[in-house]
C-alpha positions in Angstrom: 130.7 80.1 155.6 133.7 80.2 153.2 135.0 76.9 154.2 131.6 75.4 153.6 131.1 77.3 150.2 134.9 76.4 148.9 134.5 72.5 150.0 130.9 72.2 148.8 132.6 74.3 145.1 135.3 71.8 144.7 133.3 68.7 145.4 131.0 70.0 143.0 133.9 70.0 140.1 135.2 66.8 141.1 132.1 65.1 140.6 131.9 67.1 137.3 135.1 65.5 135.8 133.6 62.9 133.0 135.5 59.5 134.2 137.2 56.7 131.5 135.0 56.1 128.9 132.4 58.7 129.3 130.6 60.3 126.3 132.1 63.5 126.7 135.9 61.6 126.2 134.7 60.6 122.9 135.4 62.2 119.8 132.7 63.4 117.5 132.4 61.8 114.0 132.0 64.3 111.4 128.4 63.3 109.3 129.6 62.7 105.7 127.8 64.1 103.4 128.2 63.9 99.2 129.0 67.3 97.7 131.5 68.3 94.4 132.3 71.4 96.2 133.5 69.4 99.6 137.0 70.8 99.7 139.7 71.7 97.9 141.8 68.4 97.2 137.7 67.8 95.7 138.0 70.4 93.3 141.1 69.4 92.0 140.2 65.8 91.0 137.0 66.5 89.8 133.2 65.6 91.0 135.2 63.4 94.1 134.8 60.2 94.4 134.9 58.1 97.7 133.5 54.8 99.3 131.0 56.0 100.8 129.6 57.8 97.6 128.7 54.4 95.9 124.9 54.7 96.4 124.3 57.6 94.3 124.8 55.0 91.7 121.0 53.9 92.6 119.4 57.3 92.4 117.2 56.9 89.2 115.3 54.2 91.0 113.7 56.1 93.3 111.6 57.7 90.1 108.9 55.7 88.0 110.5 54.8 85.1 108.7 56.4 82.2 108.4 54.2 79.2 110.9 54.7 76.0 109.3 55.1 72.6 110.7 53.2 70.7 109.1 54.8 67.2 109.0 58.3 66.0 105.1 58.4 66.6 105.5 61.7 65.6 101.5 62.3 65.9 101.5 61.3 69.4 102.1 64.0 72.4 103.8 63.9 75.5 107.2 64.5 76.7 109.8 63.9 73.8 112.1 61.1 74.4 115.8 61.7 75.7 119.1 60.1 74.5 121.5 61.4 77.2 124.9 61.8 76.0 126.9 59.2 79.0 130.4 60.7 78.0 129.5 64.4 77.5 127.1 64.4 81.3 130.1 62.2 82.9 132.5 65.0 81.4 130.1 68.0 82.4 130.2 66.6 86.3 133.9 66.7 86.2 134.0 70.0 85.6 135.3 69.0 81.9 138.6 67.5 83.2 138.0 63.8 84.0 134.9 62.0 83.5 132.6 61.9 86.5 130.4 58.9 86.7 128.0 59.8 89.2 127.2 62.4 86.6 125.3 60.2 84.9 123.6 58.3 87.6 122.2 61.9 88.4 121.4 63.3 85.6 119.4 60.5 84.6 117.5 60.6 88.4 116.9 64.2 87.1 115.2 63.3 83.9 112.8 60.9 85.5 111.5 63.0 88.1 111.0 65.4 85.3 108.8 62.7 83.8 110.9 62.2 80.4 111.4 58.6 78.8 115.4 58.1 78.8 118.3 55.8 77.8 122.3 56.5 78.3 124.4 56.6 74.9 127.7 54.9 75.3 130.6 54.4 72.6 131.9 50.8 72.7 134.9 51.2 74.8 132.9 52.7 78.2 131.0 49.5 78.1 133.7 46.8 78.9 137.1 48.5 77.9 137.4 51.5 80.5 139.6 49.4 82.4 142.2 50.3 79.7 141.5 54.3 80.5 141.5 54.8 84.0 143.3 58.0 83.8 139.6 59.7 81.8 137.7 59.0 85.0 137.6 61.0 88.5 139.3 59.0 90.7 141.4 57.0 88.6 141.0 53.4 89.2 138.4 54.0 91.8 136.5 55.7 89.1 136.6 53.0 87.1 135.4 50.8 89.5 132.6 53.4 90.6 131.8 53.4 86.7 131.3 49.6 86.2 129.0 49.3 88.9 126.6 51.8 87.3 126.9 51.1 83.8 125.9 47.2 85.1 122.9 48.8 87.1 121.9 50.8 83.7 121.9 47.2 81.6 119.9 45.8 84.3 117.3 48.6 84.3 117.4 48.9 80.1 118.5 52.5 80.5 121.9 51.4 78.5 121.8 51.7 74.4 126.2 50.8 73.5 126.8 52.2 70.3 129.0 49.8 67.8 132.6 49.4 67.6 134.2 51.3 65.6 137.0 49.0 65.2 134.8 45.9 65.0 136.0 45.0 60.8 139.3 46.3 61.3 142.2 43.7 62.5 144.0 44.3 65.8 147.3 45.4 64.2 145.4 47.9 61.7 146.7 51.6 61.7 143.5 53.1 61.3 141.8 51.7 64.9 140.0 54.3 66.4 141.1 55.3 70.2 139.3 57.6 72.7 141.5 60.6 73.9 140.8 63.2 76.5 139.7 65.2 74.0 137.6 62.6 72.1 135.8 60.5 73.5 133.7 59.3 70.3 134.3 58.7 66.8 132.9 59.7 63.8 130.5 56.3 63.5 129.4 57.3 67.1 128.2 60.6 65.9 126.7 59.2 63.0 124.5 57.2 64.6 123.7 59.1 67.5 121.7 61.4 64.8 119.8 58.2 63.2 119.0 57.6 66.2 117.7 60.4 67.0 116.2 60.5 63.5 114.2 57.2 63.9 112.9 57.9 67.5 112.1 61.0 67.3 114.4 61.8 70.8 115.8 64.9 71.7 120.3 64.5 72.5 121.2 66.0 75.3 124.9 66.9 75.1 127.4 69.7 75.1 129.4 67.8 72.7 128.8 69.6 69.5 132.0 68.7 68.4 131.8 65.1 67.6 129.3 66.6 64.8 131.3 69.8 63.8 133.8 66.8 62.5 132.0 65.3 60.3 131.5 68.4 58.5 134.8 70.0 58.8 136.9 69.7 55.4 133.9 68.1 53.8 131.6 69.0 50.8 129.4 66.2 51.8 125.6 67.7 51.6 124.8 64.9 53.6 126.8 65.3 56.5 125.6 68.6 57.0 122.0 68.1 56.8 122.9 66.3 59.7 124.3 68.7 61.6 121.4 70.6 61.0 118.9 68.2 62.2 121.1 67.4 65.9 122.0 71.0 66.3 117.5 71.1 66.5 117.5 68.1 68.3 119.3 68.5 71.0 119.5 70.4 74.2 122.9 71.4 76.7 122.8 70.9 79.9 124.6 72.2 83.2 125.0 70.9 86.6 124.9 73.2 89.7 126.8 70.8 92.7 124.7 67.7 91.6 121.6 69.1 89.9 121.1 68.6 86.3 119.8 72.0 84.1 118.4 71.9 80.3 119.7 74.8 78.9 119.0 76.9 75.3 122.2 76.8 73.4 123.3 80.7 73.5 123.6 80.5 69.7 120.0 79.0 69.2 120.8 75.4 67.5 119.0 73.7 70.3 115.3 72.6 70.6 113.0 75.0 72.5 112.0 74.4 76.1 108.6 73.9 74.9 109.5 71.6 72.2 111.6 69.3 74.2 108.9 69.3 77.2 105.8 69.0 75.5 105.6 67.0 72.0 102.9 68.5 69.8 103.2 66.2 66.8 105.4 69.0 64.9 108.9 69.1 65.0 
């Protein structure tokens, strides 16, 4: 009986061995899955960007599209416009190190499933000269790359409004062009007329970046300039992203617009 049990065991685990080219010879393929906190190499360069992370670019398509005011119509109610700031959400994403541009593509997916009319603020040189500034973005060059692709998916959609040049009357060897730096990414005439924008649509900025307005103030007796101040630091709302999910948030200090301002327009402001 144990010589028929131990020949009867051993032919059982030679038929068990999985032969060349069997399923259980193969290796397993990891699913990939987009996430900022994937690892730690991740962390350190920001939001991450990789190949395979191109299609996020799309995300704001799979919402309706509401439409854009594109007048104060203060009288009318609804949910109040939105100018997203492109360089302060892309910053935001990248953990405020590098610019992230799949920031953008989801905060602006958040936004419309919210059900609020939108458009992406640029300054000039995120809409054709990024190339010169690969080191601002996650990824580097790859970043850049990742960037172009959904700024031209924004134009094609009408999400896009680029802000002028600030160097458009000044010659190319002038001393006083304006540059982007890490820690500006906008200049003054941006921040000017991010507020008359907001002004003559009656739209809500959503930024962090209430610095590009503290400098128009700074050093200056202008009345003017700080009137508006006044009226962004009401118009406007932070924000925060948790992994890949845009927030609103109150300002802690109170100069942003109430949550029930921003989502419900009463005709008062």
């Amino acid at each position: 009986r144990y010589t028929h049990f131990l020949s009867f065991f051993c032919a059982w685990v030679q038929d068990s061995k999985p032969v060349a080219g069997d399923s259980a010879e193969k290796k397993r393929t990891p699913a990939v899955s987009f996430s900022v906190e994937d690892s730690t190499r991740d962390r350190d360069r920001g939001a991450g960007v990789r190949d395979e992370d191109a299609q996020p670019a799309l995300l704001w398509r799979a919402w309706p599209t509401p439409e854009f005011p594109l007048s104060p119509a203060r009288e009318s109610k609804g949910p109040t416009p939105l100018l997203l700031d492109g360089t302060s959400i892309a910053f935001e994403h990248g953990r405020q190190r590098r610019l992230s541009p799949l920031g953008v593509a989801f905060a602006l997916a958040r936004v419309f499933e919210l059900g609020f009319p939108a458009k992406v603020l640029l300054p000039s040189w995120m809409a054709g000269e990024e190339h010169f500034y690969p080191t601002f973005f996650v990824g580097s060059a790859k970043g850049v790359a990742l960037w172009q692709q959904i700024r031209q998916t924004l134009q094609e959609d009408g999400l896009l409004i680029v802000l002028p040049d600030p160097n458009a009357h000044l010659p190319k060897e002038s001393h006083a062009r304006w540059y982007p730096t890490r820690n500006c990414f906008k200049s003054c005439s941006d921040a000017l007329k991010i507020a008359g924008l907001c002004k003559q649509w009656g739209a809500a900025l959503c930024s962090n970046d209430f610095e590009q307005f503290l400098r128009l103030v700074v050093g200056q007796k202008n009345k003017k300039m700080a009137e508006i101040y006044d009226f962004v630091s009401r118009s406007s709302v932070l924000l925060a992203f948790h992994k890949n999910q845009l927030h609103l948030i109150l300002d802690s200090q109170g100069r942003g617009s109430s949550l029930e301002t921003l989502i419900l327009r009463t005709g008062e402001r």
